[in-house]
VOZAGU-609197 format. One record per residue (C-alpha): residue number from 1; chain; x, z, y. Coordinates in Angstrom, 3 decimals. Example, Ala and Ser with C-alpha at 12.3 -4.5 7.8 and 13.67 -1.06 7.14 Angstrom:
<nodes>
NODE   n chain     east       up    north
NODE   1     A   12.300    7.800   -4.500
NODE   2     A   13.670    7.140   -1.060
</nodes>
This chain:
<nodes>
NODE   n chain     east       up    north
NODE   1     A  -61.085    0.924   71.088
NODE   2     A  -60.633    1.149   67.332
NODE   3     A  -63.498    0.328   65.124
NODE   4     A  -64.048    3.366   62.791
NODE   5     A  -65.987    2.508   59.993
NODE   6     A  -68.243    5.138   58.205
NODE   7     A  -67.280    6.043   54.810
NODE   8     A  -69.945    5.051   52.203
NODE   9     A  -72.584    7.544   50.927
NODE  10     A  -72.292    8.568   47.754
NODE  11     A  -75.710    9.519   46.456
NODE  12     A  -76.834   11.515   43.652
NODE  13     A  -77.999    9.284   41.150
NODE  14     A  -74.545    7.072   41.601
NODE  15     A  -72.489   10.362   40.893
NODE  16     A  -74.783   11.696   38.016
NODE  17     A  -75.016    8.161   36.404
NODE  18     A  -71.095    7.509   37.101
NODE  19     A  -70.263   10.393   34.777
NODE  20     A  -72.568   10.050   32.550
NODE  21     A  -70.943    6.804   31.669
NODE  22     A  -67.545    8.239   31.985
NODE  23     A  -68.781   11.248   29.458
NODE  24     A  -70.658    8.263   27.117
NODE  25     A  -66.866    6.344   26.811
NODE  26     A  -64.775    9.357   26.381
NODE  27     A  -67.281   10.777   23.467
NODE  28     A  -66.621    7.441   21.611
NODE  29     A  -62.944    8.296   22.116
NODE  30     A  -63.322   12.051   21.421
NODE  31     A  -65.270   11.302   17.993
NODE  32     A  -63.198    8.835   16.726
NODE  33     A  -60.020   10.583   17.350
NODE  34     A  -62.253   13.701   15.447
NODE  35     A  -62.846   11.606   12.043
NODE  36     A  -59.723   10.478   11.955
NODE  37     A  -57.892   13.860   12.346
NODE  38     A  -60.641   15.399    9.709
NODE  39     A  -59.525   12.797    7.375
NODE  40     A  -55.739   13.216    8.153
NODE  41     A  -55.828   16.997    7.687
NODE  42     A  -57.812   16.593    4.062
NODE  43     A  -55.747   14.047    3.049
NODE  44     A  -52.473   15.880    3.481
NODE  45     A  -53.544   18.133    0.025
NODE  46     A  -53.589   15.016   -2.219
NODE  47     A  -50.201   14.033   -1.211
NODE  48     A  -48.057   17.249   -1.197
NODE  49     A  -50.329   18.573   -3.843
NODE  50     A  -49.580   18.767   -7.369
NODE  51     A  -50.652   15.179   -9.326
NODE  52     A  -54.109   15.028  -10.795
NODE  53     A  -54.734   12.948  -13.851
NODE  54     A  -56.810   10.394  -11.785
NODE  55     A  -53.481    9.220   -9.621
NODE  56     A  -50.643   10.302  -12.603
NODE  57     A  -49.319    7.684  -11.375
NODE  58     A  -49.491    7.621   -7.915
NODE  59     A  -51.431    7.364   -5.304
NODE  60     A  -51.026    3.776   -4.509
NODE  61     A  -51.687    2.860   -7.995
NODE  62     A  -55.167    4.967   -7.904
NODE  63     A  -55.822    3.228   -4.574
NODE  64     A  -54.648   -0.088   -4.434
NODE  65     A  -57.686   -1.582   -6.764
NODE  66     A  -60.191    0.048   -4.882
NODE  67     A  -58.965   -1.811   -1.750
NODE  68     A  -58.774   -4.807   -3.598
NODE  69     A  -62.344   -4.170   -4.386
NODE  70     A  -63.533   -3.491   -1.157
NODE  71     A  -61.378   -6.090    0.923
NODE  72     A  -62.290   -8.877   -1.721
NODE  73     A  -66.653   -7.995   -2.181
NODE  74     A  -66.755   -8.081    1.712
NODE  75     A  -64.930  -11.097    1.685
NODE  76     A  -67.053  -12.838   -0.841
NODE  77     A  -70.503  -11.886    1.212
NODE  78     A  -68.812  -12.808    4.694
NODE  79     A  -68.200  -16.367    3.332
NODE  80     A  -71.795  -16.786    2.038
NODE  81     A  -73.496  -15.195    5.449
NODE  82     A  -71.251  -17.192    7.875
NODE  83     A  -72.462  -20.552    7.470
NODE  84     A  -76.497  -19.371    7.176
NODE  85     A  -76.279  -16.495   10.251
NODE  86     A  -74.604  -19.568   12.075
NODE  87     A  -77.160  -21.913   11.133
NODE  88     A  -80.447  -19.226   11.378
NODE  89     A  -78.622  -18.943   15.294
NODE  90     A  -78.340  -22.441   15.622
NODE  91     A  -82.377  -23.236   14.356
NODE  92     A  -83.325  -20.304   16.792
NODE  93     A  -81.892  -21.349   19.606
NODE  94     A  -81.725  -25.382   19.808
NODE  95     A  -84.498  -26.506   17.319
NODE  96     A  -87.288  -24.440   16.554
NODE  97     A  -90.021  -24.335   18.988
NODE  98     A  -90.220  -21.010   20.804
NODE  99     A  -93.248  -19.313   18.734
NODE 100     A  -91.777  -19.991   15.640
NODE 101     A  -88.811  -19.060   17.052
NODE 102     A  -89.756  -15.534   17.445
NODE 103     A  -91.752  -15.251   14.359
NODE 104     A  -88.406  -15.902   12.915
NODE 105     A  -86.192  -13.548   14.573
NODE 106     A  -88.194  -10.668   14.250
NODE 107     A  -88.011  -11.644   10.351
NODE 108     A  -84.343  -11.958   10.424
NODE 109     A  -84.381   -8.681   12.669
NODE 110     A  -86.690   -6.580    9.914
NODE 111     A  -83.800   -7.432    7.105
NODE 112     A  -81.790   -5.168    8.710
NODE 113     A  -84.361   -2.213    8.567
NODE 114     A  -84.171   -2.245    4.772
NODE 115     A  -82.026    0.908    3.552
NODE 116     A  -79.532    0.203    1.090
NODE 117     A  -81.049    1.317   -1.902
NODE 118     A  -83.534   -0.853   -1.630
NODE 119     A  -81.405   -3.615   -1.824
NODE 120     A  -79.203   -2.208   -4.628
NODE 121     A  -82.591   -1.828   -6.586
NODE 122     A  -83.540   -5.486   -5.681
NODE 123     A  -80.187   -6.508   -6.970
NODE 124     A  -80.314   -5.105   -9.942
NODE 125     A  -83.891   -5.553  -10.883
NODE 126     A  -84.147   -9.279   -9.191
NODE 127     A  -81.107  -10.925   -8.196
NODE 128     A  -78.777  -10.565  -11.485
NODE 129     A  -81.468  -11.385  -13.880
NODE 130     A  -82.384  -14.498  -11.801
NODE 131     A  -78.566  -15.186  -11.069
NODE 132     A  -77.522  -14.934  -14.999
NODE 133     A  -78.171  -18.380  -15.992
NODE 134     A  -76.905  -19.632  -12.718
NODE 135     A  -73.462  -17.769  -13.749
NODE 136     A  -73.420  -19.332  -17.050
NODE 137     A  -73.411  -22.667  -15.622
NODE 138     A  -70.849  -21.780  -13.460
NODE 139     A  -68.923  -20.880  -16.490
NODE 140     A  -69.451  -23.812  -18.644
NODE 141     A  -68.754  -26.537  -15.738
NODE 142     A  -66.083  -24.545  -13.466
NODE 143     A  -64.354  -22.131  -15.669
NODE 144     A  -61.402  -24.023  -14.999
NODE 145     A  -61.703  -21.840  -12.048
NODE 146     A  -60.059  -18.686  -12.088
NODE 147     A  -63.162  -17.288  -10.058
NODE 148     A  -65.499  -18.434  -12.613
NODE 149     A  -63.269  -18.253  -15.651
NODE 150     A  -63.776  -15.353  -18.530
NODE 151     A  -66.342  -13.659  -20.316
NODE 152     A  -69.620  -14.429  -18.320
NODE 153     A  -71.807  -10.803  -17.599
NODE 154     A  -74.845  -10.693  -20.010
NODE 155     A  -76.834   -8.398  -17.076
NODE 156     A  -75.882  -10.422  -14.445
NODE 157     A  -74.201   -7.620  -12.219
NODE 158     A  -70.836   -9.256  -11.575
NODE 159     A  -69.170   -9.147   -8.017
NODE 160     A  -70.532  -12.240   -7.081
NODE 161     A  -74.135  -10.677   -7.373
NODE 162     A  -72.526   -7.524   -5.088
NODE 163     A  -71.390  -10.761   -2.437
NODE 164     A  -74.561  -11.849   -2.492
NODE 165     A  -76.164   -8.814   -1.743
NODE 166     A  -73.613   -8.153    0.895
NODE 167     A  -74.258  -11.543    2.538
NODE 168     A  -78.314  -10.531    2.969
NODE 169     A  -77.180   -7.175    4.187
NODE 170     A  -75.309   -8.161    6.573
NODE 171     A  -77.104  -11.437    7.653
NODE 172     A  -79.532   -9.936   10.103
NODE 173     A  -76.776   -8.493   12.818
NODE 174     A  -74.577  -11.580   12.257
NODE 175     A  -77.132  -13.656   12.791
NODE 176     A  -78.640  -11.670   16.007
NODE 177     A  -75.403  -11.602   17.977
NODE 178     A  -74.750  -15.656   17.248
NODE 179     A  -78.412  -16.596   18.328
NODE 180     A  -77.490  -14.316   21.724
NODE 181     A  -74.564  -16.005   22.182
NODE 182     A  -75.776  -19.512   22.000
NODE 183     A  -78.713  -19.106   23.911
NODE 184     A  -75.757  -17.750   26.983
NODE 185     A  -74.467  -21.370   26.528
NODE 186     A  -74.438  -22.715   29.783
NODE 187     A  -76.931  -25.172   30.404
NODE 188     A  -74.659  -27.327   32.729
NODE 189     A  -72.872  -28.127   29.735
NODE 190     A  -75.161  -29.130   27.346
NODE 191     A  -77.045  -31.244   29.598
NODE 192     A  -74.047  -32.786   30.504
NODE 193     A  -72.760  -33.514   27.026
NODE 194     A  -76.723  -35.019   26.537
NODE 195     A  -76.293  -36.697   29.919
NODE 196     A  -73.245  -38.691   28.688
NODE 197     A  -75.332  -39.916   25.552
NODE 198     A  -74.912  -37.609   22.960
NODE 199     A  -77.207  -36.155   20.350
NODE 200     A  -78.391  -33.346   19.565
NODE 201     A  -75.708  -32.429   17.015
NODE 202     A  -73.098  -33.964   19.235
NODE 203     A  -74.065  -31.894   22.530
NODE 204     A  -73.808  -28.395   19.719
NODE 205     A  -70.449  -29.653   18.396
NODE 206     A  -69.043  -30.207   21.539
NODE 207     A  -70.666  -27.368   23.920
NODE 208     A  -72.297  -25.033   21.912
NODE 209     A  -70.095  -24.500   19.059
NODE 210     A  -66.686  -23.869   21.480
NODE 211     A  -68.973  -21.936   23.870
NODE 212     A  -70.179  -19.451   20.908
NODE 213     A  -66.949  -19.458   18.917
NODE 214     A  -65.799  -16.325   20.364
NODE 215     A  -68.964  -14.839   19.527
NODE 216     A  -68.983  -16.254   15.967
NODE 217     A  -65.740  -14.321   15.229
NODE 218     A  -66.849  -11.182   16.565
NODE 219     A  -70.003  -11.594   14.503
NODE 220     A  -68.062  -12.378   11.526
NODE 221     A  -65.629   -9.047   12.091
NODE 222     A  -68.745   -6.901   12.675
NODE 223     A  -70.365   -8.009    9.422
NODE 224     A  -67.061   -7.500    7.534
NODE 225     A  -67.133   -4.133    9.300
NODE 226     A  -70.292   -3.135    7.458
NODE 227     A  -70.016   -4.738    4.121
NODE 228     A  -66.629   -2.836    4.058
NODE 229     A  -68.314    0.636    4.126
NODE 230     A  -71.825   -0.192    2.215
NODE 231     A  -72.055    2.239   -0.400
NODE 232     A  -75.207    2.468   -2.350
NODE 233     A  -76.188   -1.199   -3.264
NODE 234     A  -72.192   -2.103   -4.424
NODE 235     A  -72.082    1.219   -6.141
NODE 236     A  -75.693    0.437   -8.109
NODE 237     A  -75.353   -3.064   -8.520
NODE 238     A  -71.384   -3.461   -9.701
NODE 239     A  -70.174   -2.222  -12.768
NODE 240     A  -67.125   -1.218  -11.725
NODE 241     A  -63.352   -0.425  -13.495
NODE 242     A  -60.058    0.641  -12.097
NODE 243     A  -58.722   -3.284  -12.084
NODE 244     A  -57.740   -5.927  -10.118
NODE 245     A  -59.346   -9.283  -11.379
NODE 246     A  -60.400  -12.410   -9.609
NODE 247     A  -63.326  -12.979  -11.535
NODE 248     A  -66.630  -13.096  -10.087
NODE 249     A  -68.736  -13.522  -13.293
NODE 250     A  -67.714  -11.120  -15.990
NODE 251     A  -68.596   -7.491  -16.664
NODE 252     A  -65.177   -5.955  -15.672
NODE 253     A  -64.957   -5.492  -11.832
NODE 254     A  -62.969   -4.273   -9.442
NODE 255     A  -64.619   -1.130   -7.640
NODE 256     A  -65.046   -0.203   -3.761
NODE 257     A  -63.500    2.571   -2.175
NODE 258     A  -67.118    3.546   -0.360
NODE 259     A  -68.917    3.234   -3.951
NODE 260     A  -65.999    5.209   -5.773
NODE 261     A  -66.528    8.275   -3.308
NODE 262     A  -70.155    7.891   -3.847
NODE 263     A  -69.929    8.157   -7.338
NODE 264     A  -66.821   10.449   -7.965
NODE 265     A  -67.379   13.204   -5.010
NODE 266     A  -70.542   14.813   -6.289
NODE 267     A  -68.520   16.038   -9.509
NODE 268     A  -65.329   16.244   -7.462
NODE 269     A  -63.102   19.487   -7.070
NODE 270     A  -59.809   20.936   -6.130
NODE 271     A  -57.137   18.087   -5.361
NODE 272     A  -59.138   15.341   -6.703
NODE 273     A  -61.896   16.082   -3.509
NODE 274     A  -58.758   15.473   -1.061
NODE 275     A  -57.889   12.387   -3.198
NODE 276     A  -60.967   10.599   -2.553
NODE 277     A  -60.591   11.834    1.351
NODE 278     A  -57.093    9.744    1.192
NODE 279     A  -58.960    6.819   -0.090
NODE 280     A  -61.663    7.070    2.773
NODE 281     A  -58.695    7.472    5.471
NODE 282     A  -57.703    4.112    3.833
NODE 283     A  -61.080    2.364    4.098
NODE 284     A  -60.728    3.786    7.691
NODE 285     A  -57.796    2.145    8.075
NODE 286     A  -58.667   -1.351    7.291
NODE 287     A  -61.448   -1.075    8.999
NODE 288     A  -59.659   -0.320   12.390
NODE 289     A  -57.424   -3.074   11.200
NODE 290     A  -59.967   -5.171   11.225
NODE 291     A  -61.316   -4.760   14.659
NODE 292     A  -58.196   -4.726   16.493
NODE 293     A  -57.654   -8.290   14.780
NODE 294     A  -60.732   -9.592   16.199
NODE 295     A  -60.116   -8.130   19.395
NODE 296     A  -56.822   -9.920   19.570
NODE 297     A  -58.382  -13.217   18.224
NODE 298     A  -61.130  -12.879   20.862
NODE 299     A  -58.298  -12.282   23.759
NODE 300     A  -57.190  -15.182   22.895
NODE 301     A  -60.300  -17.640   23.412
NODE 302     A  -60.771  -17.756   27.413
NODE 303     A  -61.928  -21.588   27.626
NODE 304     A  -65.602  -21.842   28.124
NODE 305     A  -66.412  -19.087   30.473
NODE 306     A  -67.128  -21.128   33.766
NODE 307     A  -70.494  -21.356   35.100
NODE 308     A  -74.324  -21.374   34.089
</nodes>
């Protein structure tokens, strides 16, 4: 006699919760493919339109030192919160005891609660006045330096100053998704490493470090994510020009694309409102750019997976 086996119940709160996580991915989907057909469709006017005087000639000439602007602040603050959201994790997770732990985290955590302004008004009313002397010695000693060569900023807001304030900005989630990520280090390996008589530093170089790198990228391509589309601190901190120039210290800087729409769209009309919609369907862009490089990078870091 044939075994018949009963078919499995589905109940009610499996169906309802099964599309409402089906609904939740295809609304990401749905959204994104919205933004960038909004930004398509506006776009379109500033390239079969007739020129404006702000692109005369071109629109990759109007365009390309904004995305030199953006690509090269985000760069600057991704290189100066890498190393501290790496170490904050590290402290967090293998060295501070677990009180002072938290009282730390929550600190790191409340950073990111700040808005923007805030931080553009701290830059410009704190950080480049504190930062100017700091930038003249930079100047004097490494000016051989194309980064630190030229006239030296006498206010101190200088695209260093934005990195800077990029760096804080985007410290918090950097730092939040690292510390997760090493404390998900399996424990079998670091008691192992510590087992075969290493130290402390030795058991994070060789465990901890390969475990988390993975998680350290996509850290890194999240917080270049959001330094490429902060607006209000770049746009009230920089003093920006229509250039492309490797110098972090002088007055003459090279704009963002998210501060230029800020600043040009209020008094924007005609052609020249689709012309800063191109430039945000670039920013767009780079950013997906950006995250389907990570992705890829990710993909291709499977070791250190195996078991807690």
């Amino acid at each position: 006699m044939t075994d018949i086996k009963p078919k499995a119940v589905r109940r009610l709160g499996d169906v309802v919760f099964a599309n409402l996580a089906f609904f939740a991915g295809v609304s990401i989907l749905a959204t994104l493919a919205t933004v960038a057909a909004f930004l398509f469709a506006q776009s379109v006017p500033a390239f079969t339109g007739p020129p404006i005087d702000a692109a005369s000639d071109g629109f990759l000439s109007y365009v390309i030192p904004f995305v030199f602007g953006t690509v090269y602040a985000s760069l600057i603050g991704l290189a100066i919160a890498t190393p501290l959201a790496v170490g904050i994790a590290l402290y967090i997770s293998h060295f501070a005891n677990r009180r002072f732990a938290q009282v730390l985290g929550y600190a790191v955590d409340l950073l990111a609660a700040i808005p923007s302004v805030v931080y553009g008004l701290w830059g410009i009313l704190v950080l480049a006045p504190f930062l100017s002397p700091t930038f003249n010695w930079l100047n004097e000693n490494l000016g051989w330096i194309p980064m630190f060569a030229g006239q030296v900023s006498a206010t101190g807001r200088t695209m260093l100053t934005v990195g800077i304030v990029l760096a804080i900005m985007v410290l918090p989630i950097m730092a939040a998704l690292i510390r997760e990520i090493f404390l998900q280090t399996p424990r079998l390996h670091e008691e192992a490493a510590l087992a075969l008589g290493a130290t402390r530093w030795e058991m994070i170089k060789m465990a901890v470090l390969p475990f988390g790198r993975p998680g350290i990228i996509s850290a890194a391509m999240l917080g270049l994510g959001r330094a490429l589309g902060e607006t209000m601190a770049v746009a009230m901190v920089l003093s920006p020009a229509a250039v492309v120039s490797f110098a972090v210290l002088t007055s003459t800087n090279s704009n963002t694309i998210a501060a230029n729409i800020a600043l040009q769209f209020p008094e924007a009309g005609g052609n020249y409102t689709n012309l800063l919609i191109a430039t945000g369907l670039v920013l767009f862009a780079i950013t997906m750019v950006v995250n389907m490089f990570a992705r890829w990078v990710i993909s291709r870091r499977a070791e250190f997976s195996g078991a807690n």
